[in-house]
N, C-alpha and C positions, 0 to 999 in steps of 0.2 A: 649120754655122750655117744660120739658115733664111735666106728672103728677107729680111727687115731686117738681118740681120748680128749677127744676137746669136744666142747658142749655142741649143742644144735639151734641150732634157730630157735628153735621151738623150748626149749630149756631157755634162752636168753630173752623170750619174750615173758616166760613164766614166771622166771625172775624178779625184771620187771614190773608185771604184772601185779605180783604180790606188793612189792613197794609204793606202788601206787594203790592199792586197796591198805596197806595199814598206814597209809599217811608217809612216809616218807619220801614219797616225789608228791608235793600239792598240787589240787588245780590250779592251771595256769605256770606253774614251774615251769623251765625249760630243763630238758634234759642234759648227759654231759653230750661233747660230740662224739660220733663214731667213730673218731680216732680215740679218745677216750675210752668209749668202751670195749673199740676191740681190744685195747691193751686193757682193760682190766679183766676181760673174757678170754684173752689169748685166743685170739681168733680173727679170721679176714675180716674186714670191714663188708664185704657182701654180705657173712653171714648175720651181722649188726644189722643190716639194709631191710635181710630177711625178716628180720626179728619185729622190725621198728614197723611191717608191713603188718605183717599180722598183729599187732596191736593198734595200729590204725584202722583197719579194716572189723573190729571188735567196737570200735568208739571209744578207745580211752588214749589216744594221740589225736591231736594236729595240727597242722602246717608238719607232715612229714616231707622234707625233701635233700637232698645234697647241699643245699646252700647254709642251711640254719638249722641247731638240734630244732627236734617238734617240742611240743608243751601237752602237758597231763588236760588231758579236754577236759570243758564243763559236762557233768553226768547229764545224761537225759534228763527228759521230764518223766517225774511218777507216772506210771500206767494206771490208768483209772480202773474203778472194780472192772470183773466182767462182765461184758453184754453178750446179749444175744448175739449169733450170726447175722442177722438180715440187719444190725445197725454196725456190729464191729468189725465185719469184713470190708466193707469199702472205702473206709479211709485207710484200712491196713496197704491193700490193693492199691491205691492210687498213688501211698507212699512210693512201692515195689518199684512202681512204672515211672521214677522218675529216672529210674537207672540206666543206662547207655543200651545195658544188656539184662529184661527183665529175665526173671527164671523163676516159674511157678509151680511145683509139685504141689498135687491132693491125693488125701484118698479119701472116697467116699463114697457116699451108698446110689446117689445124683448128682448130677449137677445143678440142682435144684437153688441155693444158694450162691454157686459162686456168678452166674447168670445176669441176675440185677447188681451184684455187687460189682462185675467189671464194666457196669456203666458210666459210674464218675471216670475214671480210666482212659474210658474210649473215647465221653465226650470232653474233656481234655486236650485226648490227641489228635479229634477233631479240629477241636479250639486254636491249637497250634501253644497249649501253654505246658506238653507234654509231648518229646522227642525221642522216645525210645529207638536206638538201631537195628536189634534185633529185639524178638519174643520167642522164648521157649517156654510150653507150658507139655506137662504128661497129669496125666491121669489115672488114675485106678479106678478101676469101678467093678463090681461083682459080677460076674459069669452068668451069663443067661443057662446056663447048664446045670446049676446048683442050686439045692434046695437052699432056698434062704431062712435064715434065723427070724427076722421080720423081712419086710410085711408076711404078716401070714394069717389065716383065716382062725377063728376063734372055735372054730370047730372043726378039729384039725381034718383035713379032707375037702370036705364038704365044698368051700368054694376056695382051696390053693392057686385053682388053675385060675381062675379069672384076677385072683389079688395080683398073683405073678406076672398076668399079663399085664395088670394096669400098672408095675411096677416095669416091666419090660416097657412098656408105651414111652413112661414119661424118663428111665434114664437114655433111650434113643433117642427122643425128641429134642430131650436137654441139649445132651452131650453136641447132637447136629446144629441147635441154635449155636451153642458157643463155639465149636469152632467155625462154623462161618462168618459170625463179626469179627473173630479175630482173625482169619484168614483173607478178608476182605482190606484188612488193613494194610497187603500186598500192592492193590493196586490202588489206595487211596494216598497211601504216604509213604511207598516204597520201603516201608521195614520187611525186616526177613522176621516171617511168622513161622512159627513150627509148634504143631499141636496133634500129640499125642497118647491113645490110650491101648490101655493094657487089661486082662480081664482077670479079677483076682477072685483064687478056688475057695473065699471064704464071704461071710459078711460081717464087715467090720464093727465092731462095738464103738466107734469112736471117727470124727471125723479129725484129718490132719493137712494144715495147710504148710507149704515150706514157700517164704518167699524169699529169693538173690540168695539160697543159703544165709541170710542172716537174722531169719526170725520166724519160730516155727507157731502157727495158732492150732489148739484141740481146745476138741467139744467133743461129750460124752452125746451116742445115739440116747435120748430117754423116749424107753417104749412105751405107748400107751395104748387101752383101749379105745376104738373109735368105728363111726358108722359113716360111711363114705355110698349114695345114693351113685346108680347106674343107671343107663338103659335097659340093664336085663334085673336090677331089683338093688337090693342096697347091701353092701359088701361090709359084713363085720368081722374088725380085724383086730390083730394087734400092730400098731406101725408105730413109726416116730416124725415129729415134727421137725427135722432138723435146723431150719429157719429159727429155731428160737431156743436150741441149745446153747450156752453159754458158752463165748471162748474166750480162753486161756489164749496169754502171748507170754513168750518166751524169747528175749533178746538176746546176741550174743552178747551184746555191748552192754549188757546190765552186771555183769556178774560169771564166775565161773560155773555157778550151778545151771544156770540159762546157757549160758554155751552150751555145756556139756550135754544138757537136752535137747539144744539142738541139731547140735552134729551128730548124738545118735540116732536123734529122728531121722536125718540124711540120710547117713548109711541103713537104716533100715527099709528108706521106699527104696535107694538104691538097690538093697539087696534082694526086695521084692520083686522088682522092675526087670532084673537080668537074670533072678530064677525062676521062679514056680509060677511067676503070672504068664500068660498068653497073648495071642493076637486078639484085639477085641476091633470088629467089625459094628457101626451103629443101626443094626437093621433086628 
């Protein structure tokens, strides 16, 4: 409850929320109206409005509006097992971007994977069957300053410096390809693009993607040994494939435990993003 002693938005969507997970509001039910409920909440009808928002914006209302109570939504479809990254991020991505106002937090070791996957995306909003108004995308990515956990050479020393570098090469490289297709998106279709990265003092065991705040995807980095051929001789190391680690998706609109992980996945790139991480430069 708040200071006056009357619930909150957020108490009256939980409410709710529950009723609708044990069966007592069905799918397709219509709810009572908001005059209804705020008399049974003792409470404004704005904070009904609030309530009925946030369980819209979850996926278990809709037709939310002023005119007619909403109705308990049909549940998604099952999420299929996991796949790999290089097959289950782009249609995740393509979903994101059908949004008014995309918003795409990562964090990860490259940008190695999300690169090909914002192509369906792009060629879309080429196509003209994808209108995004704005894009905001940030980034994490590990500190050129930092000893990294992987890549790293298999005989610790010996060749760090050249693994590093070929790991410094390809997350500048990346990072420069992606934001200029999507900063190009400026003067092809007039959206406001904004793409941002940040340099984090660790290396991540885990990749994590946040898309519109409503669905968070991880994959575990799995390290492996491998021999990777140079021009100066052939680099053995230990690194990860991340292309073909499995992700996990997490809905808010599946359930309160999928929420839950994903809002504190939020607040934690948040809290990464406006602490400990830095200015990251891609050179």
């Amino acid at each position: 409850m708040n200071g006056s002693g009357r619930l909150t938005s957020q108490q009256i969507a939980d409410t709710l929320r529950e009723r609708i997970r044990t069966g007592a509001l069905r799918v397709g039910e219509r709810l009572p109206t908001q005059a209804e409920l705020a008399e049974e909440f003792g409470v404004e009808r704005g904070t009904v409005r609030q309530a009925l928002r946030v369980l819209q914006e979850a996926g278990l209302l809709s037709n939310v509006s002023k005119g007619s109570p909403p109705r308990v939504a049909e549940p998604g479809p099952a999420r299929e097992e996991p796949q790999p990254t290089m097959v289950a991020l782009a249609p995740r991505l393509t979903d994101a971007f059908a949004a008014p106002h995309v918003r795409i937090d990562a964090v990860c070791l490259t940008a190695q994977s999300l690169i090909p996957a914002l192509g369906e995306p792009l060629r879309l909003i080429h196509d003209g069957r994808l209108r995004p108004e704005r894009i905001d995308v940030r980034i994490l990515l590990p500190s050129r300053d930092i000893n990294l956990a992987f890549p790293v050479s298999v005989d610790a020393g010996s060749d760090d410096d050249a693994v590093h570098q070929r790991w410094l090469a390809m997350r500048n490289a990346q990072g420069q390809v992606l934001q200029y297709n999507l900063q190009a998106l400026r003067g092809t279709h007039d959206i406001d693009v904004h793409v941002a990265f940040r340099a984090l003092p660790f290396t991540p065991p885990a990749k994590l993607y946040l898309l519109n705040g409503a669905e968070a995807l991880y994959a575990y980095y799995m390290v492996t040994r491998r021999e990777e051929p140079t021009e100066s001789g052939t680099l053995d190391m230990y690194d990860t494939l991340g292309s073909e680690s499995l992700l996990f998706s997490f809905e808010k609109r599946t359930g309160r435990r999928d929420a839950a992980f994903v809002e504190q996945s939020q607040k934690w790139f948040d809290a990464l993003w406006e602490t400990i991480t830095t200015d990251l430069t891609l050179s």
